[in-house]
N, CA and C atoms of all chains as a GROMACS GRO file, in nm:
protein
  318
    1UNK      N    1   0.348  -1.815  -0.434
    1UNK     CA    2   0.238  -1.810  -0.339
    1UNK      C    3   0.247  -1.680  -0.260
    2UNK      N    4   0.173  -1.590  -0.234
    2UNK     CA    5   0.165  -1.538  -0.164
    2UNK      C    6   0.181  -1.562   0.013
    3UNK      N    7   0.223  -1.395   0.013
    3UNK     CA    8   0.261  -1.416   0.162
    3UNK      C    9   0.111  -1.387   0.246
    4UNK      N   10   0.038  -1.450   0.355
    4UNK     CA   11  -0.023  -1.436   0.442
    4UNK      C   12  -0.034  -1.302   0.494
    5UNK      N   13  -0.128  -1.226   0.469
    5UNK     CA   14  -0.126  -1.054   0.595
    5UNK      C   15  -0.175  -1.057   0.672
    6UNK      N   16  -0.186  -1.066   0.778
    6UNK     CA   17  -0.238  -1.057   0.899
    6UNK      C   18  -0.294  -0.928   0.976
    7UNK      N   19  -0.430  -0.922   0.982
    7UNK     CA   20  -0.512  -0.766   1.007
    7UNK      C   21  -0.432  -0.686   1.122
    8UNK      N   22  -0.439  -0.752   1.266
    8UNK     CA   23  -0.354  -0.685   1.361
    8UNK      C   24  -0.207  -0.694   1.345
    9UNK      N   25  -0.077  -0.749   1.264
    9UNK     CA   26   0.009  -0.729   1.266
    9UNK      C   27   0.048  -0.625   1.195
   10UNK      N   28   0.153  -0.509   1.222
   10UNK     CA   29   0.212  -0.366   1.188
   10UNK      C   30   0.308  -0.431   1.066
   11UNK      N   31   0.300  -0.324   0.938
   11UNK     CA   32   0.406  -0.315   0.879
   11UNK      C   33   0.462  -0.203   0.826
   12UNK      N   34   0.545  -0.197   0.730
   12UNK     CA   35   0.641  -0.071   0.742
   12UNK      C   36   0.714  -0.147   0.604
   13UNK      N   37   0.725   0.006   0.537
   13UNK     CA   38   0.805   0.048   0.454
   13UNK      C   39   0.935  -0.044   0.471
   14UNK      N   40   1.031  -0.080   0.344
   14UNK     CA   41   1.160  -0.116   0.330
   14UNK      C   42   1.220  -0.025   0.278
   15UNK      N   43   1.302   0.029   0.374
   15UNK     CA   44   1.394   0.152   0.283
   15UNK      C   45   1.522   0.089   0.167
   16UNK      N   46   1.509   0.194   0.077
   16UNK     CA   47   1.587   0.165  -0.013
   16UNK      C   48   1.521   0.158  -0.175
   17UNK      N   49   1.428   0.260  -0.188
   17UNK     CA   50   1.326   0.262  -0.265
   17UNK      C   51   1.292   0.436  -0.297
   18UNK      N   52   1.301   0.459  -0.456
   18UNK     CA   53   1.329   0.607  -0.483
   18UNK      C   54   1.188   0.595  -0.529
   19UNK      N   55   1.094   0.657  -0.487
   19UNK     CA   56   0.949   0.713  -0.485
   19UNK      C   57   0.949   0.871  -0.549
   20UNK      N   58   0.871   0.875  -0.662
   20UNK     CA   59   0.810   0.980  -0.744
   20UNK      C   60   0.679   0.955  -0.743
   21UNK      N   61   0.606   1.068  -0.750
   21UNK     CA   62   0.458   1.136  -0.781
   21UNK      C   63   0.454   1.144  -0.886
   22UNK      N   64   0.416   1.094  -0.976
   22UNK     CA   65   0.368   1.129  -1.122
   22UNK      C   66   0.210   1.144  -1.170
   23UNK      N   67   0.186   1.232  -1.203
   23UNK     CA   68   0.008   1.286  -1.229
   23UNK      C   69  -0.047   1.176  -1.095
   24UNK      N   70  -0.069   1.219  -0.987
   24UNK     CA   71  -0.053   1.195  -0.896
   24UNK      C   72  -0.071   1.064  -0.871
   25UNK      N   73   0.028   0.962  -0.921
   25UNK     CA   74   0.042   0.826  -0.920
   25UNK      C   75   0.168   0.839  -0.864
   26UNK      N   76   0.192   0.727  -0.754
   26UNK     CA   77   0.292   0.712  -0.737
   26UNK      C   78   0.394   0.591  -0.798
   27UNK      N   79   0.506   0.638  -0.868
   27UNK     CA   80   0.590   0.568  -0.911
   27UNK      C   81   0.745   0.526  -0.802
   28UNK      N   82   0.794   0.368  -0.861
   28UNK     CA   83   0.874   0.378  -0.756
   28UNK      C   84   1.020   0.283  -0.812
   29UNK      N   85   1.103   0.322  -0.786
   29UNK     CA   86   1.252   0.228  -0.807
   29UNK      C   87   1.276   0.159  -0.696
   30UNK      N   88   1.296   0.047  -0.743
   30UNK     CA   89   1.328  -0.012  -0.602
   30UNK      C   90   1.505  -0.068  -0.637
   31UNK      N   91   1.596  -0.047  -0.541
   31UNK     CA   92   1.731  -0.010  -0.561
   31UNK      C   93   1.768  -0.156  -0.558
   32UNK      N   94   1.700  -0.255  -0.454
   32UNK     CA   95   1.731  -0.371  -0.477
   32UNK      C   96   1.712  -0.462  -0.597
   33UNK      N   97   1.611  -0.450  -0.646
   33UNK     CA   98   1.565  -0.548  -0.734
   33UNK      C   99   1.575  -0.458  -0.873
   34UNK      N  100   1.588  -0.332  -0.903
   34UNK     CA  101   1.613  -0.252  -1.034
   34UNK      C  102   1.444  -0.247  -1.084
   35UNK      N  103   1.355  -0.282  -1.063
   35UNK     CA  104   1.227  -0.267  -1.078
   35UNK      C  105   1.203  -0.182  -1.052
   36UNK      N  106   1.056  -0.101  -1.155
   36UNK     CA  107   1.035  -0.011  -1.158
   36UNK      C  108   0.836  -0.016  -1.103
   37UNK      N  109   0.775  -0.002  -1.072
   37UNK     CA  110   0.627   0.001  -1.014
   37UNK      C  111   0.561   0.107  -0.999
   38UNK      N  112   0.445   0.100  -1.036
   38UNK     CA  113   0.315   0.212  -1.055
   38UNK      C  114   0.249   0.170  -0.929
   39UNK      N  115   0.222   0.273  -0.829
   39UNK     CA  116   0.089   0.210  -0.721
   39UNK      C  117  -0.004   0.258  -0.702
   40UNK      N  118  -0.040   0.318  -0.860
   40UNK     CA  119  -0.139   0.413  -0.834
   40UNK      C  120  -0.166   0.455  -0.745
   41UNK      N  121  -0.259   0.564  -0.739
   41UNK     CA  122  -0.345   0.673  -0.668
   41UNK      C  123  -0.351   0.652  -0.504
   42UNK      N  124  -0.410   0.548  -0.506
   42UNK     CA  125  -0.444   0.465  -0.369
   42UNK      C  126  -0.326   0.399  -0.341
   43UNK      N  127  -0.275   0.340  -0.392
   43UNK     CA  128  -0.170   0.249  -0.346
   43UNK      C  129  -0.077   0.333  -0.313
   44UNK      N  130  -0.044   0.473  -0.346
   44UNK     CA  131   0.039   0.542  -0.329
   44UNK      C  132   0.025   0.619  -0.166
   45UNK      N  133  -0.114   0.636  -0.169
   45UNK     CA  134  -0.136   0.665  -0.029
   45UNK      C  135  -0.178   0.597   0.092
   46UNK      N  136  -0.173   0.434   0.047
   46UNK     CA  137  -0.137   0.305   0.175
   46UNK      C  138   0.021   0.307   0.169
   47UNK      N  139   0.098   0.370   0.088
   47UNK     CA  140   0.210   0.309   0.057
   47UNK      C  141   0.261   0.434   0.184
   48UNK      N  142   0.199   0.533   0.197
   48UNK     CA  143   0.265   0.670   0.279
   48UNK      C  144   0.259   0.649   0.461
   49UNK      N  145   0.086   0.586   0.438
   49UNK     CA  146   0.065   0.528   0.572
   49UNK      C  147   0.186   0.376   0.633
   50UNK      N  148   0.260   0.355   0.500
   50UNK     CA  149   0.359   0.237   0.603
   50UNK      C  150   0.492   0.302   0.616
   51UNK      N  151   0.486   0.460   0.626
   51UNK     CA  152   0.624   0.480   0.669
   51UNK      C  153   0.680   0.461   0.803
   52UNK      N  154   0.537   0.457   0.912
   52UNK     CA  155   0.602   0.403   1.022
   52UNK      C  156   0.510   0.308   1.041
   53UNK      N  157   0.525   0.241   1.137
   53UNK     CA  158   0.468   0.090   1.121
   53UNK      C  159   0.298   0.092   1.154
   54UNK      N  160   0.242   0.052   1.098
   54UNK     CA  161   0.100   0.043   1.089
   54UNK      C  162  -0.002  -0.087   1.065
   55UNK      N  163  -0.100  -0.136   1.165
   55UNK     CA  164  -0.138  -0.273   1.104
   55UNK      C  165  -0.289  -0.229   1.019
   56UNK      N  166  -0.316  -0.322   0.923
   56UNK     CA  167  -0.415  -0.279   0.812
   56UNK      C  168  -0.516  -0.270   0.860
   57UNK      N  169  -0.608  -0.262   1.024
   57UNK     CA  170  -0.674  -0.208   1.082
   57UNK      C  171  -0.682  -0.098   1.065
   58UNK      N  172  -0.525   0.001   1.095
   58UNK     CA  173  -0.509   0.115   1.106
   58UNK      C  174  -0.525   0.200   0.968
   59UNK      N  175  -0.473   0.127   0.917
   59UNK     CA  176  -0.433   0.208   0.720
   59UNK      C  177  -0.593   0.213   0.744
   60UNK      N  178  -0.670   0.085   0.729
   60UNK     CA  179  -0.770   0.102   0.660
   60UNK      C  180  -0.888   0.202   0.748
   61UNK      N  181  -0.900   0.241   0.847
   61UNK     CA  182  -0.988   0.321   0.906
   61UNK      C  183  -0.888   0.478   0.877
   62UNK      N  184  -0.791   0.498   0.862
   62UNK     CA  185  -0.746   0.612   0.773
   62UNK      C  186  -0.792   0.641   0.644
   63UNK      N  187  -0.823   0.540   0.560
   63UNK     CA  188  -0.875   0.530   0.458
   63UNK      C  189  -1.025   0.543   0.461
   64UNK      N  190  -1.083   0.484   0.508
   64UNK     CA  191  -1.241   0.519   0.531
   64UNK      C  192  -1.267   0.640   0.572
   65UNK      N  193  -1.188   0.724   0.572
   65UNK     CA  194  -1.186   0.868   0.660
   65UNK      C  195  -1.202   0.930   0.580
   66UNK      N  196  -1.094   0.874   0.457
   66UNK     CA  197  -1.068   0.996   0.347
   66UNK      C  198  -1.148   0.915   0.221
   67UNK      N  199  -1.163   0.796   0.165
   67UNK     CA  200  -1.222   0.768   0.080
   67UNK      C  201  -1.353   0.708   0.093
   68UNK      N  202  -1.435   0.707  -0.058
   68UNK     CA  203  -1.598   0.711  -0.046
   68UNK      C  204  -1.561   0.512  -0.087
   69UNK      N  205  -1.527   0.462   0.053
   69UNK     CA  206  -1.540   0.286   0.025
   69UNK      C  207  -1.618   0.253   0.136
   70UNK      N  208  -1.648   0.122   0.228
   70UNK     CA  209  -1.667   0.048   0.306
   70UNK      C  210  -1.558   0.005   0.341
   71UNK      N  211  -1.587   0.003   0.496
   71UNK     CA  212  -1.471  -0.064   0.545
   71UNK      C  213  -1.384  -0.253   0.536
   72UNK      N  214  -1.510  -0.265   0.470
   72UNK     CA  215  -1.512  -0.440   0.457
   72UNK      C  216  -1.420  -0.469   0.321
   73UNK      N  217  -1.489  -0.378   0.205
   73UNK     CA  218  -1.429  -0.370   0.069
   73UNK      C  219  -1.274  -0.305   0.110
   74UNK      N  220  -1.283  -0.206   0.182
   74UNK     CA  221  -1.163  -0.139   0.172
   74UNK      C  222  -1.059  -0.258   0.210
   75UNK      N  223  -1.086  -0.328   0.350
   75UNK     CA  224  -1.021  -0.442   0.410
   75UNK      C  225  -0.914  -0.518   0.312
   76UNK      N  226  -1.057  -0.585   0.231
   76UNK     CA  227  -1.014  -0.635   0.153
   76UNK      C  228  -0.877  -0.645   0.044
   77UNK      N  229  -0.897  -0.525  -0.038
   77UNK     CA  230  -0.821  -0.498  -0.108
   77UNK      C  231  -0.725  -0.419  -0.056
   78UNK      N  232  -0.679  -0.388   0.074
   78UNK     CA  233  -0.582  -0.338   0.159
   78UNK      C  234  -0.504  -0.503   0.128
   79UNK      N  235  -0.572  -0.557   0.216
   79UNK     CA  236  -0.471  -0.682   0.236
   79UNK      C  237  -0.406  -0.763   0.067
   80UNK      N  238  -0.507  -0.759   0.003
   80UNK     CA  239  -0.444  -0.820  -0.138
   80UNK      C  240  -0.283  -0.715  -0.207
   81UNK      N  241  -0.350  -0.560  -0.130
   81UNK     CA  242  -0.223  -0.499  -0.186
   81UNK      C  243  -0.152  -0.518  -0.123
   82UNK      N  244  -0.137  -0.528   0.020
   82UNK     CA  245  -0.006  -0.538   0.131
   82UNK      C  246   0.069  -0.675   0.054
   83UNK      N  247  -0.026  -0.792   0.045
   83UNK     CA  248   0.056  -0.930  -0.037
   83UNK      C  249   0.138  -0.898  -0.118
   84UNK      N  250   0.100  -0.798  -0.193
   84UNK     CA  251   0.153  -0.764  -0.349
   84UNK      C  252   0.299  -0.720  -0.270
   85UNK      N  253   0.274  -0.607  -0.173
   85UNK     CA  254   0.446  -0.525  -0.196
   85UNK      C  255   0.508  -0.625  -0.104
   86UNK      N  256   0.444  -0.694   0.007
   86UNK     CA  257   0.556  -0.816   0.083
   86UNK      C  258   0.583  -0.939  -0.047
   87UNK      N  259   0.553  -0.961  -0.117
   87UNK     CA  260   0.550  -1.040  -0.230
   87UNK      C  261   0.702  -0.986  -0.295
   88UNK      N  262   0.716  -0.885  -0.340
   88UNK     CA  263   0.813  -0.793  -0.426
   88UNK      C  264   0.890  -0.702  -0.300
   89UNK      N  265   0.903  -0.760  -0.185
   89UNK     CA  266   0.985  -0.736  -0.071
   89UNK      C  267   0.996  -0.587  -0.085
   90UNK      N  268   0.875  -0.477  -0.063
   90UNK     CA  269   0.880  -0.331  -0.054
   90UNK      C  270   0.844  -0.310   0.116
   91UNK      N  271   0.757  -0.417   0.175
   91UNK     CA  272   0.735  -0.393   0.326
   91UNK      C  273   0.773  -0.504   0.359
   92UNK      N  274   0.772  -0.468   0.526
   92UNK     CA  275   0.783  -0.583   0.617
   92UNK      C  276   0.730  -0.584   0.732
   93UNK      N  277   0.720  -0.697   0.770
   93UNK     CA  278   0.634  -0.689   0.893
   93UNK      C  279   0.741  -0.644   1.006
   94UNK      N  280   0.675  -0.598   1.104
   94UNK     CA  281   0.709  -0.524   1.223
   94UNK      C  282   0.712  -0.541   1.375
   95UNK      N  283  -1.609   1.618   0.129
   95UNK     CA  284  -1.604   1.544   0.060
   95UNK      C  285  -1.525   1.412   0.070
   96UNK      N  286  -1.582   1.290   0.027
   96UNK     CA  287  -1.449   1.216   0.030
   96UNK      C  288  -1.402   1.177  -0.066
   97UNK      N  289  -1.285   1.161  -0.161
   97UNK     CA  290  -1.248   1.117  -0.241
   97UNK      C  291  -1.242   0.958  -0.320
   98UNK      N  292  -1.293   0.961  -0.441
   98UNK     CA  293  -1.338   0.844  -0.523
   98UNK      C  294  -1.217   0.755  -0.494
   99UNK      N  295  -1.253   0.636  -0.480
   99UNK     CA  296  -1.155   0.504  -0.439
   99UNK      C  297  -1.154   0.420  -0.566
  100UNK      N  298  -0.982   0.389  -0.588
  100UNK     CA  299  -0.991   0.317  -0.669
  100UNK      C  300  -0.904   0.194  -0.609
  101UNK      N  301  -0.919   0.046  -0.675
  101UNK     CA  302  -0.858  -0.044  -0.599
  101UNK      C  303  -0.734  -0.028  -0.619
  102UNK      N  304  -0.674  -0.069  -0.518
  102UNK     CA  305  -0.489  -0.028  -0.512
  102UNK      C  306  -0.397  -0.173  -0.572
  103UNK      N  307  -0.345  -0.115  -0.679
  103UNK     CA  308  -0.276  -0.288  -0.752
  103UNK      C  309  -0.141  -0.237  -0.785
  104UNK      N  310  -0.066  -0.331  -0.749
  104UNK     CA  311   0.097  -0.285  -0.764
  104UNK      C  312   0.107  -0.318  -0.873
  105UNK      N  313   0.174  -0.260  -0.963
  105UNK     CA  314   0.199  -0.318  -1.123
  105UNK      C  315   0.358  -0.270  -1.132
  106UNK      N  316   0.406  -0.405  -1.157
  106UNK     CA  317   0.548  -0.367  -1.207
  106UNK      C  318   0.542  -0.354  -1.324
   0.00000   0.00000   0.00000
């Protein structure tokens, strides 16, 4: 089951995770679990906005800044991705 | 400009 995201709560990066750029996808090792993950394009650059703690209010009006979405759509699929990396323990809440 | 959005999906 997925974990719950919550719009105003901040999260942040879990260190311990070797991050490469590849054709500008970001790829990533994660040291705990030996897994390896693609977060693409976008995911690579929500993934930059949680180096210090940020709630998906924030990512996502960063994002509407720089990409041609809506803020509603963007919302959206902000939060389904945040599930994904608290899911596979890459963030945490803050 | 703003740059084309694609949806963001973690794929292990």
């Amino acid at each position: 089951m997925n974990q719950a995201v919550a719009l105003d709560q901040a999260y942040q990066q879990v260190e311990g995770n070797l991050v490469s750029d590849m054709n500008g996808e970001k790829v990533m090792l994660s040291i705990a679990s030996s897994k390896y993950y693609n977060l693409g394009q976008v995911g690579g650059a929500i993934w930059e906005k949680l180096q210090s703690p940020a709630t998906v209010h924030e990512v996502v009006a960063q994002l509407t800044e720089e990409y041609d979405i809506d803020r509603e759509a963007c919302e959206q699929q902000v939060v389904r991705f945040l599930e994904s990396l608290l899911k596979e323990g890459l963030v945490k809440a803050v | 400009m703003k740059k084309n959005w694609e949806t963001p999906e973690l794929e292990v």
